[in-house]
NUMAR-829613 format. One line per 5 residues: number of its first residue (from 1); their letters; for each residue x, y negated, z negated of N, C-alpha, C. Coordinates in pm, whole numbers, plus 50000, padded with zeros to 5 digits. Example, Ala and Ser with C-alpha at 12.3 -4.5 7.8 and 13.67 -1.06 7.14 Angstrom:
2
1> as> 51319/50569/49220/51230/50450/49220/51320/50330/49220 | 51285/50225/49292/51367/50106/49286/51290/49997/49213
// end
This chain:
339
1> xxxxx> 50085/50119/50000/50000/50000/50000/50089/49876/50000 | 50064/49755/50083/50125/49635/50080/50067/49570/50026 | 50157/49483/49934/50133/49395/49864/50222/49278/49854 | 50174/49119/49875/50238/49042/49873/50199/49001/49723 | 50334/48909/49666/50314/48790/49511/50323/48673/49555
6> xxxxx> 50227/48626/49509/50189/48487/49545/50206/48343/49397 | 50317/48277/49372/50372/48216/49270/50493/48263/49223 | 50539/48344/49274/50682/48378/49202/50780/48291/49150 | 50752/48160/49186/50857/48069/49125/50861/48077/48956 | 50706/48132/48904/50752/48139/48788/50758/48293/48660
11> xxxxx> 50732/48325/48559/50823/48387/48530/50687/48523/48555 | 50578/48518/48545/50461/48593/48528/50465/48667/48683 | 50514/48564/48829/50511/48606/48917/50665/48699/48959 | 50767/48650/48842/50879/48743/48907/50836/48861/48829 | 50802/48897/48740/50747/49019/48656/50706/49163/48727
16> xxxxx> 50609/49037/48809/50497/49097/48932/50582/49180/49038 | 50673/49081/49075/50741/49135/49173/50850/49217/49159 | 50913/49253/48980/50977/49366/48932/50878/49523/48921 | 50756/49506/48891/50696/49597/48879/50641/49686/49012 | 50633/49565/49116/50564/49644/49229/50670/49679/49301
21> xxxxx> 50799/49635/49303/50956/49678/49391/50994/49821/49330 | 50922/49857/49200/50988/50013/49125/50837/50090/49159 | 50768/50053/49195/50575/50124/49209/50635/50191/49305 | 50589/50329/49306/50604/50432/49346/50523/50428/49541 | 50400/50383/49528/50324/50364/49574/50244/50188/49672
26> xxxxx> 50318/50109/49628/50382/49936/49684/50515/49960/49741 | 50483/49858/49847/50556/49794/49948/50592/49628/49923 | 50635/49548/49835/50648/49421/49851/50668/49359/49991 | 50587/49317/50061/50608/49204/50186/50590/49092/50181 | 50571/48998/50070/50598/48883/50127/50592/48841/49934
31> xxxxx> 50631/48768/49976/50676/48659/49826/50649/48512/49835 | 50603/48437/49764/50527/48311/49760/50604/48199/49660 | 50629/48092/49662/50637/48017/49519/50720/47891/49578 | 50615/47797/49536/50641/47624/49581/50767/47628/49518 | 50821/47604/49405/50926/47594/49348/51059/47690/49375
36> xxxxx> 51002/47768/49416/51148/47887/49511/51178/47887/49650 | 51118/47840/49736/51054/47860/49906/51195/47829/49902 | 51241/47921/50017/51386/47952/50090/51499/47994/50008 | 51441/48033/49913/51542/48128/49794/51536/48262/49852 | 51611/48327/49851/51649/48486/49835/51566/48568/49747
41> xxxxx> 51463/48641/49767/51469/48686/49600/51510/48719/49502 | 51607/48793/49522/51738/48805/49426/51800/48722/49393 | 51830/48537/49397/51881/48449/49346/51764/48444/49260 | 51652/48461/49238/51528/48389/49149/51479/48516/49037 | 51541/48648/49120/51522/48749/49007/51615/48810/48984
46> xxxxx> 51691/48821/48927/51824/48906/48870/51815/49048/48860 | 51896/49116/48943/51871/49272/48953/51764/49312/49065 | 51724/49219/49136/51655/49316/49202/51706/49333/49319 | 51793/49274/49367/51929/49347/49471/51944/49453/49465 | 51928/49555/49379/51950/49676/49361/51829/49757/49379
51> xxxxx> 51721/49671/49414/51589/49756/49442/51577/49721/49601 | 51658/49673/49675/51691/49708/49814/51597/49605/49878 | 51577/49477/49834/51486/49432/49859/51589/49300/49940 | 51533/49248/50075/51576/49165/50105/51505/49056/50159 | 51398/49017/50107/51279/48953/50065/51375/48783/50053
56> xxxxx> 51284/48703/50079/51294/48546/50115/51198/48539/50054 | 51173/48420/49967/51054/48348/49877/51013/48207/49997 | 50880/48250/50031/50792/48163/50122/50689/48043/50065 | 50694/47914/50104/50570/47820/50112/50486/47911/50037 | 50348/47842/49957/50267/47897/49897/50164/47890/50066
61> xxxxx> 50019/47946/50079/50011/47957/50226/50050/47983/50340 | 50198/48044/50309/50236/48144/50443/50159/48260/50447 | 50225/48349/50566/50168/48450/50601/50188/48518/50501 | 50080/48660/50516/50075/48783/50367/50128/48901/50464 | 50156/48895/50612/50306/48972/50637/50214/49114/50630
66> xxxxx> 50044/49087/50644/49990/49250/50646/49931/49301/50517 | 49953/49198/50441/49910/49264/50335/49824/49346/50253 | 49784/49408/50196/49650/49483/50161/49580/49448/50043 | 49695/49400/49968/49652/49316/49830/49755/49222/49816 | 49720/49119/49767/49781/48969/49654/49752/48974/49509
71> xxxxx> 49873/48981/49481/49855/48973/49343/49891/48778/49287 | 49814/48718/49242/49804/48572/49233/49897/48548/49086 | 49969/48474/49075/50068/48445/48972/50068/48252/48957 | 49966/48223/48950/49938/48054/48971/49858/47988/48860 | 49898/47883/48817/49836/47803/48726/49662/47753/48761
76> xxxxx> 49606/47763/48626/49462/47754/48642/49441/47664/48735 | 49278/47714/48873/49272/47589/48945/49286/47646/49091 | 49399/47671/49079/49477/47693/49230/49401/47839/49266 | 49426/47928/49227/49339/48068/49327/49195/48036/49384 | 49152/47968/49280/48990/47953/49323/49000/47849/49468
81> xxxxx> 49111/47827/49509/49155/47777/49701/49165/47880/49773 | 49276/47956/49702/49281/48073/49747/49222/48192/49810 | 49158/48241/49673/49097/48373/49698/49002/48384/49807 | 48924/48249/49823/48784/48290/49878/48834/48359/50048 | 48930/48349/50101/49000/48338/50223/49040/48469/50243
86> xxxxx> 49167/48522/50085/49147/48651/50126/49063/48735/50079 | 48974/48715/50010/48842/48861/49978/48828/48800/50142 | 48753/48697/50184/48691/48712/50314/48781/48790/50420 | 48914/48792/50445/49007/48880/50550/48984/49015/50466 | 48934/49071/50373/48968/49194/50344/49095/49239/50231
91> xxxxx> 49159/49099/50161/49269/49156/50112/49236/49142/49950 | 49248/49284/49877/49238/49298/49711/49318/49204/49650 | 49203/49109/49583/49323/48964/49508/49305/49029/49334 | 49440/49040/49268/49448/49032/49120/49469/48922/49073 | 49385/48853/49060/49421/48715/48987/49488/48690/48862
96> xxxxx> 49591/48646/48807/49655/48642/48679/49639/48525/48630 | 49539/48445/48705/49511/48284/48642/49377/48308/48577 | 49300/48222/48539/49192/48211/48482/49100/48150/48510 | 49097/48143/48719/49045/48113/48773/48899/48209/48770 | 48882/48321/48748/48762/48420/48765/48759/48506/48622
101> xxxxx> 48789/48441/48531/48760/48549/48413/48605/48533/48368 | 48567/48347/48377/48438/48377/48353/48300/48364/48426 | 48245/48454/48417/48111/48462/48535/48015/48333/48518 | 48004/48241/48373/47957/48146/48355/48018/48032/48394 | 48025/48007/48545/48072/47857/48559/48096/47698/48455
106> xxxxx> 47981/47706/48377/47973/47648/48287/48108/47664/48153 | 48101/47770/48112/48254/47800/48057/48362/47793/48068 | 48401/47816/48231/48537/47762/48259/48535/47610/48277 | 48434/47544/48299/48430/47369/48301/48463/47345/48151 | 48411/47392/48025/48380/47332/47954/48574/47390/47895
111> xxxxx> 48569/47522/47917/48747/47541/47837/48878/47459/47943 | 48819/47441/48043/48945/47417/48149/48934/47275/48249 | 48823/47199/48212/48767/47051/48223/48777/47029/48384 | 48751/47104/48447/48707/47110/48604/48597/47164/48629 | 48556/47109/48745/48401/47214/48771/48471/47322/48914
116> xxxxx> 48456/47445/48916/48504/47544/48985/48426/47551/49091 | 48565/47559/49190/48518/47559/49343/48470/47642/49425 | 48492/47785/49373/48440/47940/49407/48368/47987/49343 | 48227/47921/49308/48112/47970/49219/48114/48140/49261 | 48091/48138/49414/47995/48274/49446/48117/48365/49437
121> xxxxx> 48183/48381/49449/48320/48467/49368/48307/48508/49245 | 48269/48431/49152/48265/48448/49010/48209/48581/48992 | 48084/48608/49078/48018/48721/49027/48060/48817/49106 | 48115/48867/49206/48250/48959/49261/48331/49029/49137 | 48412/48877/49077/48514/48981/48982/48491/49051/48908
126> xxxxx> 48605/49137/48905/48607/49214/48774/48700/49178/48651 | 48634/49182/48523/48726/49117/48417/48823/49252/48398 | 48951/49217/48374/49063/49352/48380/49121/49378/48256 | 49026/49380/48187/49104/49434/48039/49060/49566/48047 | 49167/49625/48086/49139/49755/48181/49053/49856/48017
131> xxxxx> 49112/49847/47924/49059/50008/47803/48949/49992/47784 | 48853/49847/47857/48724/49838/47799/48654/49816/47930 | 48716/49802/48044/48635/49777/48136/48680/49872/48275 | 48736/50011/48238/48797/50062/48329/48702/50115/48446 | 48552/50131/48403/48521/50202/48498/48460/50113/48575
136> xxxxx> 48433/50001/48554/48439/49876/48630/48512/49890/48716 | 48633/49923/48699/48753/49833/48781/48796/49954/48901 | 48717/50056/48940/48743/50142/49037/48659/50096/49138 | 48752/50057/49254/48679/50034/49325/48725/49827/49354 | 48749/49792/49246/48671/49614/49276/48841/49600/49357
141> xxxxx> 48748/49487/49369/48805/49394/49563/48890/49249/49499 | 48841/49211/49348/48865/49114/49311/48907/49091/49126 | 48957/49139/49118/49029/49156/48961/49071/49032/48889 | 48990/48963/48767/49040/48877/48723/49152/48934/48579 | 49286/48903/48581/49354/48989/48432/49354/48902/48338
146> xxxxx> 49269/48930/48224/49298/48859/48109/49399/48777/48048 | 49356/48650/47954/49481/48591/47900/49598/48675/47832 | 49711/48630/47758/49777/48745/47716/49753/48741/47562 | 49691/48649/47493/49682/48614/47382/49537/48690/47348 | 49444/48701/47457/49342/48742/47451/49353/48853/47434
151> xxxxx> 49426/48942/47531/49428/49083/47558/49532/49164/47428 | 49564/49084/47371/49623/49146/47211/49498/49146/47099 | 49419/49002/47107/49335/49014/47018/49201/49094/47055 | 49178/49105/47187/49030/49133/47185/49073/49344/47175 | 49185/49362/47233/49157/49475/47231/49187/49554/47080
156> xxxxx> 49257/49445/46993/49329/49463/46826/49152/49485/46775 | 49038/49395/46777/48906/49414/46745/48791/49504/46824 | 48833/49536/46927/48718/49591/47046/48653/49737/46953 | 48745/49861/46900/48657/49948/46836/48554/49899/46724 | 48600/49824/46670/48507/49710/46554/48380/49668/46572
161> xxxxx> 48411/49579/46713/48305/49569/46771/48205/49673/46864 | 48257/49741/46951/48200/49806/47003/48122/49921/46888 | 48170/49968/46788/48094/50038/46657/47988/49958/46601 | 47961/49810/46663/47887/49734/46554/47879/49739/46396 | 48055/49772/46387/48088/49727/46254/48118/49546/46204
166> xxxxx> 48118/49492/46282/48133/49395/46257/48006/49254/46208 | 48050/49198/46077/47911/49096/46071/47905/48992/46205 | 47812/48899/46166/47821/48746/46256/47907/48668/46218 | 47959/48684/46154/48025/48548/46068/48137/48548/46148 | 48205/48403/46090/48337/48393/46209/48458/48508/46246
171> xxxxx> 48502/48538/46295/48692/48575/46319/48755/48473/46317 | 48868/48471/46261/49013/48379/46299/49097/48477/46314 | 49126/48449/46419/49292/48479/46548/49391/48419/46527 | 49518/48431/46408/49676/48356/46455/49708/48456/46535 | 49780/48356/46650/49844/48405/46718/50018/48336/46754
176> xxxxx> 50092/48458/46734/50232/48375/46760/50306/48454/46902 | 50360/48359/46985/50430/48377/47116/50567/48311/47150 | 50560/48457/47284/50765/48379/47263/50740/48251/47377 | 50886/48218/47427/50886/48070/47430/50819/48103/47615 | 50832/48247/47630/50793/48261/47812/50652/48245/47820
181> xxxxx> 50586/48246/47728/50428/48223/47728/50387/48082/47795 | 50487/47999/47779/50483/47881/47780/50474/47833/47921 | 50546/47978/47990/50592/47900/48167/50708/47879/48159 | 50756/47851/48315/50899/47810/48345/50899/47662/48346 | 50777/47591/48349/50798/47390/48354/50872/47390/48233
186> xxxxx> 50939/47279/48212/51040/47211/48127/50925/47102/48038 | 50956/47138/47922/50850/47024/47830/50959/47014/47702 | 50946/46902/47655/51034/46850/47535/51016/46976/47427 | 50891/47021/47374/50831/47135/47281/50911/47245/47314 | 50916/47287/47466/51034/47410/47492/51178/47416/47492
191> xxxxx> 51185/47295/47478/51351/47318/47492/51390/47357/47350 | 51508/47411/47388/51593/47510/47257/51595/47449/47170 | 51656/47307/47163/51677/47221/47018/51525/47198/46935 | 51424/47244/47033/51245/47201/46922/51227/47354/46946 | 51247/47483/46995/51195/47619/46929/51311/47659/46870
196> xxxxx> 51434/47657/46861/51507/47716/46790/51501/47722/46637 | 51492/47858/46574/51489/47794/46433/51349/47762/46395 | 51253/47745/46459/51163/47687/46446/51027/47768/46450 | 50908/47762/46379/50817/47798/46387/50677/47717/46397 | 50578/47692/46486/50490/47559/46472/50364/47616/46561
201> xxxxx> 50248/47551/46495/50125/47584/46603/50110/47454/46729 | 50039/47481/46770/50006/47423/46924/49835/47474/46973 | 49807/47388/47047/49649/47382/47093/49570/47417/46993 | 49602/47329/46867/49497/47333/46756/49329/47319/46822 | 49252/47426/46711/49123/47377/46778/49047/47430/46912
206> xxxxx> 49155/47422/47031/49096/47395/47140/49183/47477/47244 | 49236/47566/47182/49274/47655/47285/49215/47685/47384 | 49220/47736/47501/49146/47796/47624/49092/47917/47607 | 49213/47984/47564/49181/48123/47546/49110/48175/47422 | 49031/48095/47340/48947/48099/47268/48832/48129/47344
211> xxxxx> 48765/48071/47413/48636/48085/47493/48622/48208/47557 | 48779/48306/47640/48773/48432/47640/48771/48541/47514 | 48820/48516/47433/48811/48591/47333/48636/48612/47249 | 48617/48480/47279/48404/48490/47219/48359/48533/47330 | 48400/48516/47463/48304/48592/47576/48328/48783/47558
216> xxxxx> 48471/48826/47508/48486/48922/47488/48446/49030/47357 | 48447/48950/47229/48381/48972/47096/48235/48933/47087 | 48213/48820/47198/48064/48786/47129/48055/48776/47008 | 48134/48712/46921/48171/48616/46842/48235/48517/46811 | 48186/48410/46744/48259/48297/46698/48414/48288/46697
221> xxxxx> 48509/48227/46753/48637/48234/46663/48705/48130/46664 | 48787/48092/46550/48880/48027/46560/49026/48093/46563 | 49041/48024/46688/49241/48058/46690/49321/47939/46717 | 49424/48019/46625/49527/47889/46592/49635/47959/46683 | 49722/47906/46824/49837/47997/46875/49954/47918/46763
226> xxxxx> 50090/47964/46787/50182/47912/46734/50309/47957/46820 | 50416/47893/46844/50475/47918/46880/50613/47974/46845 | 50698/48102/46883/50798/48128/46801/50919/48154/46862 | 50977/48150/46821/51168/48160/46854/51190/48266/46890 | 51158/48331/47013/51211/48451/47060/51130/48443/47212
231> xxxxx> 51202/48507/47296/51165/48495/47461/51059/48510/47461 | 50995/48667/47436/50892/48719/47496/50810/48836/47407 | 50695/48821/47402/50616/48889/47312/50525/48798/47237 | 50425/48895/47215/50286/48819/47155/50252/48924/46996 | 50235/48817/46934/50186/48902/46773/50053/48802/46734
236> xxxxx> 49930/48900/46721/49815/48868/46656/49786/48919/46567 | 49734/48826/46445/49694/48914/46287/49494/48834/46346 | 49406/48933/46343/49296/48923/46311/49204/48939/46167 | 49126/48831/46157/49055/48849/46019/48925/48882/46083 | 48820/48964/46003/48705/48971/46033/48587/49060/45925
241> xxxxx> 48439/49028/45887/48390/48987/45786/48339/49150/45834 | 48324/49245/45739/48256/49409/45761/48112/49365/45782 | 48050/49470/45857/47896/49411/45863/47829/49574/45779 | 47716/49516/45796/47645/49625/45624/47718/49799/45648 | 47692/49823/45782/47739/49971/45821/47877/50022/45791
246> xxxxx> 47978/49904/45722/48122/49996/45720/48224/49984/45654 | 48114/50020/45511/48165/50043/45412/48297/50178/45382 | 48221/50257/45494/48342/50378/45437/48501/50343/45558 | 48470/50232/45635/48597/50211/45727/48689/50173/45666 | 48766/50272/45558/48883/50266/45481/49000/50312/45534
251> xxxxx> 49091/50320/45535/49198/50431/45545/49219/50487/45693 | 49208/50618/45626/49245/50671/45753/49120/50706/45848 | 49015/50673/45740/48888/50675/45859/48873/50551/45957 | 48887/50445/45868/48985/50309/46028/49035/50337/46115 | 49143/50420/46082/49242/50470/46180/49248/50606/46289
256> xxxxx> 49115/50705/46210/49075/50745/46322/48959/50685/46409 | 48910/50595/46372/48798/50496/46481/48875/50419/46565 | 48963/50388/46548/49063/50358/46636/49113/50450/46778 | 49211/50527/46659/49259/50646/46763/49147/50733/46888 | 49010/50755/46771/48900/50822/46916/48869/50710/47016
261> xxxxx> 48885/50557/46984/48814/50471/47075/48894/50470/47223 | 49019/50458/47160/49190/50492/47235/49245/50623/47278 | 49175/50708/47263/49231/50851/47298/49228/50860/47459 | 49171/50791/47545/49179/50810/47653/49261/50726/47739 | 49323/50643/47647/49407/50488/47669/49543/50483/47661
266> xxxxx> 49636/50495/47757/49822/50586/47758/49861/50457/47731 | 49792/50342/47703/49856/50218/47661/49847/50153/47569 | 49799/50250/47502/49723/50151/47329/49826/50297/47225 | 49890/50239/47120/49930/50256/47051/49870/50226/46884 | 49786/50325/46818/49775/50290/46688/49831/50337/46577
271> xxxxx> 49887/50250/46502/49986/50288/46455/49977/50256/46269 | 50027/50353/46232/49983/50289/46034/50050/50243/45960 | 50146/50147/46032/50225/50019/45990/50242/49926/46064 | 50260/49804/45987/50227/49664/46094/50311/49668/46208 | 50292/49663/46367/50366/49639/46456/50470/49554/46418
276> xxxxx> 50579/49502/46533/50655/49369/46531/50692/49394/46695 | 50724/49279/46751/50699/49263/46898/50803/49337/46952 | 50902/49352/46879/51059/49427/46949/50966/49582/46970 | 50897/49658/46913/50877/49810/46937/50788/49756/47111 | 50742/49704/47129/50686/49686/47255/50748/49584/47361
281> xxxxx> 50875/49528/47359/50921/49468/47413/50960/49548/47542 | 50917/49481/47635/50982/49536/47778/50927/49677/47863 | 50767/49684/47778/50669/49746/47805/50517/49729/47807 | 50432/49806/47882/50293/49786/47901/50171/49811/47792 | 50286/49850/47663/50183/49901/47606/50164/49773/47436
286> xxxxx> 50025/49835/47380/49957/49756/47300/49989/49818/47173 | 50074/49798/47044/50065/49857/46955/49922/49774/46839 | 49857/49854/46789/49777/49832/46678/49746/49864/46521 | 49755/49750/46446/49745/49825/46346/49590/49784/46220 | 49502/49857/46232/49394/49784/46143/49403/49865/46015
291> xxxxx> 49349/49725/45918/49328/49767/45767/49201/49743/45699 | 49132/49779/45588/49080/49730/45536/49099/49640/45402 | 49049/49511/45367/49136/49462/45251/49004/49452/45154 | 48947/49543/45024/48866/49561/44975/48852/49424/44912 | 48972/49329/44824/48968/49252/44753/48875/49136/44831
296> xxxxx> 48901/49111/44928/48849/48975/45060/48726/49019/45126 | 48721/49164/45136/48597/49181/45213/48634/49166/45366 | 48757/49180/45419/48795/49143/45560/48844/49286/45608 | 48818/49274/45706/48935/49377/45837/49091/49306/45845 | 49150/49347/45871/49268/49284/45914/49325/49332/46017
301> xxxxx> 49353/49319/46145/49420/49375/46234/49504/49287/46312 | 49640/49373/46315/49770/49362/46360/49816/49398/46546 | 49781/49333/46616/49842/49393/46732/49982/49251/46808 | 50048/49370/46866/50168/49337/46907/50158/49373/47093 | 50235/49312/47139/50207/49358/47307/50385/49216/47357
306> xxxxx> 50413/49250/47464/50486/49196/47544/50417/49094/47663 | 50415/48967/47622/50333/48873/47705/50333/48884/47824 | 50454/48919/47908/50484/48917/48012/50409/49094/48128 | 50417/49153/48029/50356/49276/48087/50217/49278/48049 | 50222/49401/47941/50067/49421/47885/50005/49277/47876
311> xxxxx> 50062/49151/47882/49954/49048/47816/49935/49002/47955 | 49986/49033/48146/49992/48955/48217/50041/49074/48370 | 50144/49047/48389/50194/49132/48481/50165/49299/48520 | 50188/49341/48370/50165/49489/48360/50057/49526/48352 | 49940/49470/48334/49822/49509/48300/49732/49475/48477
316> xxxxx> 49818/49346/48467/49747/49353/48667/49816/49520/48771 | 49929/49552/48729/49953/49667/48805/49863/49780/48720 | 49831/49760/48586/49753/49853/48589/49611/49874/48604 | 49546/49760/48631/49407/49765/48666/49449/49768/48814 | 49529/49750/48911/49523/49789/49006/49543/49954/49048
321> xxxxx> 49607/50031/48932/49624/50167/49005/49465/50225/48988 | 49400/50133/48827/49265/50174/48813/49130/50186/48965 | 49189/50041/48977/49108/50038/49133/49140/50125/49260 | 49208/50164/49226/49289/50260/49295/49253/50396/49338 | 49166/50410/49209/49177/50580/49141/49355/50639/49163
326> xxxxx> 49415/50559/49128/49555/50659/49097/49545/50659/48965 | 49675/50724/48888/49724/50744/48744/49729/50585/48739 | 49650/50613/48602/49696/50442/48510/49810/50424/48502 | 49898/50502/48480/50041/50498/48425/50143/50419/48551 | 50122/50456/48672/50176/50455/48763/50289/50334/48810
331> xxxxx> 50377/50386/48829/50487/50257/48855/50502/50157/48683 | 50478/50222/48563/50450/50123/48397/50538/50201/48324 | 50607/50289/48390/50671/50361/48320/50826/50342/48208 | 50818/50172/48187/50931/50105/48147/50966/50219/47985 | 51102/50188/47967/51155/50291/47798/51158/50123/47733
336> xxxx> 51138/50054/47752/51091/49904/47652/51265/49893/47607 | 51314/49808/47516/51434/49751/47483/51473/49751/47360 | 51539/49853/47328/51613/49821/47198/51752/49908/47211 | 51840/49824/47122/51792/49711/46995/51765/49627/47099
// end
């Protein structure tokens, strides 16, 4: 299957284009990114000279060189130009922006302060948080992949919810990320001398990816992101209020409501000590850890994931093998990084 990346100039789109150059089953033909056009690919990605690739980074709007799918790697805004052009030629778009996550037009105006230009698209996609929406995703033409902040928290709560263990009352989401969450633009906040050493929140209030996380819980939440001193990886601690039914979700009976929700899921990891982002670094997968805290009356859950893959990159190759009907696993097969 051919597949062109479309944004590679930045770090979500070179990801893209590491994962589909080792896919068993992809052909990379064409490469995209305003900020790279007439680069080599291998000057913009390190190591991938060795995946035999002799690929040129093109104008955003060049040719797709045949393509069969685009995988979109572009800041909110921009696909919804895009896409409508290639679903109409026939070509499978994975969107990694947050141009199509929500089917309520109204929602993405109100989190992302534009009114969206590809209404009749909206209801095409498929949302790609692949462990909850897999059987959705066989088959679709148009894949929107979740935030990465989202796709730690919603899937850290999804057995919770989906058990209708959970009350109405609010959730709060901290969430802390490395400095690649941020993008490759240059902002005073990213540079080394303000994250080094340093720990601090950001988009108090009014995060974006708040509005996915209540479209996904169908509950209230507040999240606070924060930002932390290390490249890459995402850590979420969730709070959340038991609802009358789950009382006995103690222990290890938590932890097997977990494990059965996940037993069919080669990417969810539950685990009965708190993650930390290094065990999932430089892989697709989601570690989880939920508790009950009798004293508070709360859930507590711990998930860890690698922003750049499972929260972004890796999860678009894997809702694509889903659409696929191939192995989920396929071409994700990273041994992650340690030390």
């Amino acid at each position: 299957m051919k597949i062109a990346v479309v944004g590679a100039s930045g770090y979500v789109g070179q990801v893209a284009c590491q994962l589909v150059l080792k896919h068993p089953r992809l052909e990379l033909v064409a490469v995209q990114g305003q900020g790279s056009a007439g680069e080599p690919l291998s000057e913009i990605l390190p190591g991938s000279a060795g995946l035999g690739t002799g690929l040129a980074v093109e104008a955003l709007g060049s040719d797709l060189h045949g393509a069969d799918a685009v995988v979109l790697g572009l800041p909110h805004g921009l696909s919804q130009d895009l896409a409508p052009k290639f679903v109409r030629d026939g070509v499978q778009v994975i969107d990694l922006g947050a141009d199509f996550r929500f089917r309520d037009p109204s929602q993405y105006e109100n989190w992302y302060g534009s009114s969206h230009r590809a209404i009749d698209l909206l209801q095409q996609s498929v949302y790609g948080l692949v462990e909850v929406r897999r059987a959705e995703l066989v088959g679709a033409r148009l894949i929107a992949v979740p935030g990465c902040y989202v796709t730690a928290a919603s899937l850290g709560l999804w057995p919770l919810v989906e058990g209708s263990y959970l009350s109405d009352d609010l959730v709060i989401v901290d969430g802390y990320s490395g400095v690649s969450g941020a993008g490759k633009g240059l902002r005073a906040s990213t540079h080394f001398v303000s994250v080094n050493e340093n720990l601090s929140a950001y988009g108090l209030l009014d995060h974006r990816h708040t509005g996915e996380m209540e479209m996904n819980l169908g509950k209230q939440v507040l999240f606070t992101p924060h930002l932390a001193p290390i490249t890459r990886g995402i850590l979420t601690t969730s709070y959340a209020v038991p609802g009358e039914r789950s009382d006995a979700l103690i222990g290890e009976g938590l932890l097997d409501l977990y494990r059965e929700a996940y037993s069919g899921s080669p990417f969810v990891r539950v685990v009965d000590r708190p993650p930390g982002t290094r065990e999932v670094l430089g892989t697709n997968f989601i570690a989880i850890h939920p508790v009950y805290d009798p004293r508070t009356n709360r859930y507590v859950v711990i998930s860890a994931i690698d922003n750049l893959l499972k929260g972004a990159a890796g999860q678009a190759i894997q809702a694509l093998n889903v659409s696929q009907g191939w192995p989920e696993e396929l071409g994700l097969d990273q041994l992650g990084v340690w030390p």
